[in-house]
N, C-alpha and C positions, 0 to 999 in steps of 0.2 A: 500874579496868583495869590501872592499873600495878603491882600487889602480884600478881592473876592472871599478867599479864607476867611477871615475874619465875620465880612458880611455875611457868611454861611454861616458859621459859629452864632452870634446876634439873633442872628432870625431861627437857630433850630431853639435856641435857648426860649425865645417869646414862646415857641409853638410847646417846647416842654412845659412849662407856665400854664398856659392853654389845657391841651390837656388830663396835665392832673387837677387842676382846678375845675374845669368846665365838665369835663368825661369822667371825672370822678371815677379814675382809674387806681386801681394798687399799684405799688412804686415799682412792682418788679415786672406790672404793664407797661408805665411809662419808661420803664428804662430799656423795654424789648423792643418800644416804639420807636427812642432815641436810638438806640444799637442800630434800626435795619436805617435810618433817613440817615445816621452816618455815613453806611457802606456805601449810600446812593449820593450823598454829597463828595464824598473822596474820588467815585466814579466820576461825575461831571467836574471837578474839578481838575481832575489829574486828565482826562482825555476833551474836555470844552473848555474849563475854565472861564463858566459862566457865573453869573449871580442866578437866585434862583427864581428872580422871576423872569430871567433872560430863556429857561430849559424850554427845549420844544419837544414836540410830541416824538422827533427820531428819536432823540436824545435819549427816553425813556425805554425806546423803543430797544434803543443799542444796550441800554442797562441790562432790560431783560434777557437778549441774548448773553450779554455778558453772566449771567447770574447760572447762566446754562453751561458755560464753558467751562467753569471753577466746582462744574459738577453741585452747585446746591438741588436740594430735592423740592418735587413738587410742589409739598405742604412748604417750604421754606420759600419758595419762589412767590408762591400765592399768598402770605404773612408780607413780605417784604413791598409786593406791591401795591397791596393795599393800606400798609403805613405812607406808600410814596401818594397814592392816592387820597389818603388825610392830610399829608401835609398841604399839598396844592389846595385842597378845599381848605385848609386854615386860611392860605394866603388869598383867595377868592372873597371870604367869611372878612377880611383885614382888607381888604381892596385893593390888595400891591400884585394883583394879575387881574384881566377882564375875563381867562377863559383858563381851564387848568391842562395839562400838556397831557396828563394821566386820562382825562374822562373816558376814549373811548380805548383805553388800550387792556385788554382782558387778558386776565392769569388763567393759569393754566389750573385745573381743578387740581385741589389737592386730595394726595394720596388718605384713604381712611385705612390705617392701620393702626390696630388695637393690640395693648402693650400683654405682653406675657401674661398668664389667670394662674392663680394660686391654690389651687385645692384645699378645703376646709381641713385637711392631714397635714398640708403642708403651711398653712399657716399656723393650724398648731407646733409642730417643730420649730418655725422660726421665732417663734416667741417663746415656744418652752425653754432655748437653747440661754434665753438669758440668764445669766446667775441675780436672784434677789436676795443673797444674804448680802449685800450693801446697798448701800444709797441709792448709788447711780443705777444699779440692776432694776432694784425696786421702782426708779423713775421710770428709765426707758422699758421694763414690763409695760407699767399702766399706761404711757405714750402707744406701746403698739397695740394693748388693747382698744384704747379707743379709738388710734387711727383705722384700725380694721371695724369692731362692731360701729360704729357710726360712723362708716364711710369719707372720715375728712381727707380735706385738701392738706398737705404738709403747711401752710401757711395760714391755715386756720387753724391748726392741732398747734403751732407754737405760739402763737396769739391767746388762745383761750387764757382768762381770767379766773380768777375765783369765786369771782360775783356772778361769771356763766353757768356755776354748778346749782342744780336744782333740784339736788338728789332723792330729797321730801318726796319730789314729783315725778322721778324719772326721766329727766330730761336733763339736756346739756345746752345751753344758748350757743352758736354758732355764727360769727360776723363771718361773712361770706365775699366774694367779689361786688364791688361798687356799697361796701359797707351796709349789704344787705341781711336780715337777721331771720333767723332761723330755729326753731323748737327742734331738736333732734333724740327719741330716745336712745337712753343709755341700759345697757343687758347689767344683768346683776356682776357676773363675774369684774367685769370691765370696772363698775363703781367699789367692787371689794377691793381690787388692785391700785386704782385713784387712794383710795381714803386708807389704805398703808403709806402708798406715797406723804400725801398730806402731812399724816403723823411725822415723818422724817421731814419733809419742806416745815414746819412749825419752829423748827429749830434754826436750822437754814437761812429763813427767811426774817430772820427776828429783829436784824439790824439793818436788811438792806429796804423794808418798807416795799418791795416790789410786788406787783399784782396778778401779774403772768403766775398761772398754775406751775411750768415747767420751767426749772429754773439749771441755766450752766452750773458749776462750779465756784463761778465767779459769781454767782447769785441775780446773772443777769438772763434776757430770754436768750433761749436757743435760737440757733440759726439751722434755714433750712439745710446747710451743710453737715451740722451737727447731725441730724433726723436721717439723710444719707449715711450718711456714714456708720449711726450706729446698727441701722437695719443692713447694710453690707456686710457687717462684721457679723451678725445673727446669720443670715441667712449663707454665710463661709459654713459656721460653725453648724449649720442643720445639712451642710452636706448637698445646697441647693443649688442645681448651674442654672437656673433660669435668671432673666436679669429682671432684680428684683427693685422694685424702687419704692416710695410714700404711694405714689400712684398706681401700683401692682395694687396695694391694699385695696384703694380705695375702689377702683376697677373690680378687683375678687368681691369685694363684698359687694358690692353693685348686680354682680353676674349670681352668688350665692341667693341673693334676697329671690332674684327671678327663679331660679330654679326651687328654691322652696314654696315655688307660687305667689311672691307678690307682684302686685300688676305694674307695669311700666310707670301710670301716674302717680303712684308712692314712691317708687323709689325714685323719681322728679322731688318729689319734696326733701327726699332723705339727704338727694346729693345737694341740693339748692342749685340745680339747672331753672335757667330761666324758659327756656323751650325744651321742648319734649323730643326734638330733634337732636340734641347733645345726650339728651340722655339714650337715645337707640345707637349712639355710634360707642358709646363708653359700655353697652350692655346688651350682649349677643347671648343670644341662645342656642343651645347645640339640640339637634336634629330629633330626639331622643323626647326631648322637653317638647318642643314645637310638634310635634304626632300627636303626643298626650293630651294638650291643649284643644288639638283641631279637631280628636276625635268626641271632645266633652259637646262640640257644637253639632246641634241637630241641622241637617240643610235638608 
């Protein structure tokens, strides 16, 4: 078992190589790609203890049940198979199988459920709750203003540069998933709370030479844990039990834009969804809205 180990190890590593170079993935894609082909390689090893171009199509087949048994959920069953299903196409793409063991084996639809909405009252509370007479207050303010009014990803809101601001213009540049870029405006309040910040990072920043707008303590970038956490601690403090996260924001304002009437293909651009399909699963409308709409149309 431990020379197959090995050769499982070898081959996930080429495929990690693969792609974040060729699929031109974010690292915290490729590392969700590695995580599930591990769970699936530990599986065949510990119950076949096969190499991996040895797995045959049960093999897979016993994985998915197994993946049912440990209680994973739908949307996680249907992720997991489909990393199993890349891999085998790497190995097919590298010529070290004639046929992949995955082709005809189908997941199971995943579950569409959409994360908790934040009411435009309740997003003000959780960012009112911040204190700005320091530093860090005054940081993590302008963070949740513009994680909310410009709908970002938590890993595009601690990425952002200084060379992304384009205040002149009303805009914020936005590198997105597969380092795709983005014009996004910015509301006035959101850019007043930024350029307090700034004033205080000018100091900050003056010996560490760093280009990230959002800067730790340590004068390095935030981590997405950071951005958890301090929106956790706000939304304790506004007295909120809904479970709030970077993507509550980015979701609420998503669902806000609609209800104030903008049409689905804006807010495709605002989020940087690449299909229009992701954008209607992240932006529901309630019953209320959808009458008003239907009644504007003449039939």
């Amino acid at each position: 078992m431990a020379q197959n180990s090995e050769k499982w190890e070898k081959t996930i590593h080429a495929y990690k190589t693969y792609i974040r170079l060729e699929k031109n993935l974010s690292e915290n894609s490729v590392e969700a790609y590695i995580r599930d082909i591990m769970v699936f390689a530990n599986f065949i090893l510990r119950e076949y203890d096969v190499l991996p171009a040895e797995v045959e199509s049960e093999m897979v087949e016993r994985f998915i049940v197994h993946l049912r048994t440990i209680n994973h959920s739908r949307s996680s069953q249907a992720r997991e198979i489909s990393g199993v299903k890349s891999f085998f196409n790497y190995l097919l793409m590298i010529d070290k199988i004639e046929s992949s063991p995955a082709e005809f084996i189908s997941a199971p639809k995943a579950e569409r459920t959409l994360p908790d909405v934040l009411t435009v009252e309740e997003v003000e509370r959780i960012i009112g709750c911040i204190d700005t007479t320091t530093v860090k207050g005054r940081r993590d303010r302008a963070m949740l203003e513009l994680l909310y009014s410009c709908g970002l990803r938590v890993t595009e809101l601690i990425s952002l540069k200084m060379g992304d601001l384009f205040f002149g213009e009303g805009y914020i540049r936005v590198v997105g998933k597969g380092d795709k870029q983005r014009l996004v405006p910015i509301g006035s309040r959101a850019m007043e709370y930024v350029m307090q910040y700034i004033d205080d990072r000018r100091d900050i920043a003056k010996s560490s030479g760093e280009q990230v707008l959002f800067l730790s303590n340590r004068r390095t970038k935030l981590t997405r844990v950071m951005v958890f956490t301090i929106i956790r601690n706000a939304t304790l403090a506004a007295g909120i039990t809904k479970n709030v996260s970077p993507h509550t924001f980015r979701h609420s304002f998503a669902t806000h834009l609609l209800s104030g009437g903008a049409n689905i293909r804006q807010v495709q651009d605002m989020l940087g969804h690449q299909s229009i399909t992701t954008t209607e699963i992240y932006t529901h409308l309630d019953p209320e809205h959808l009458r008003g709409a239907i009644s504007k149309i003449k039939l």
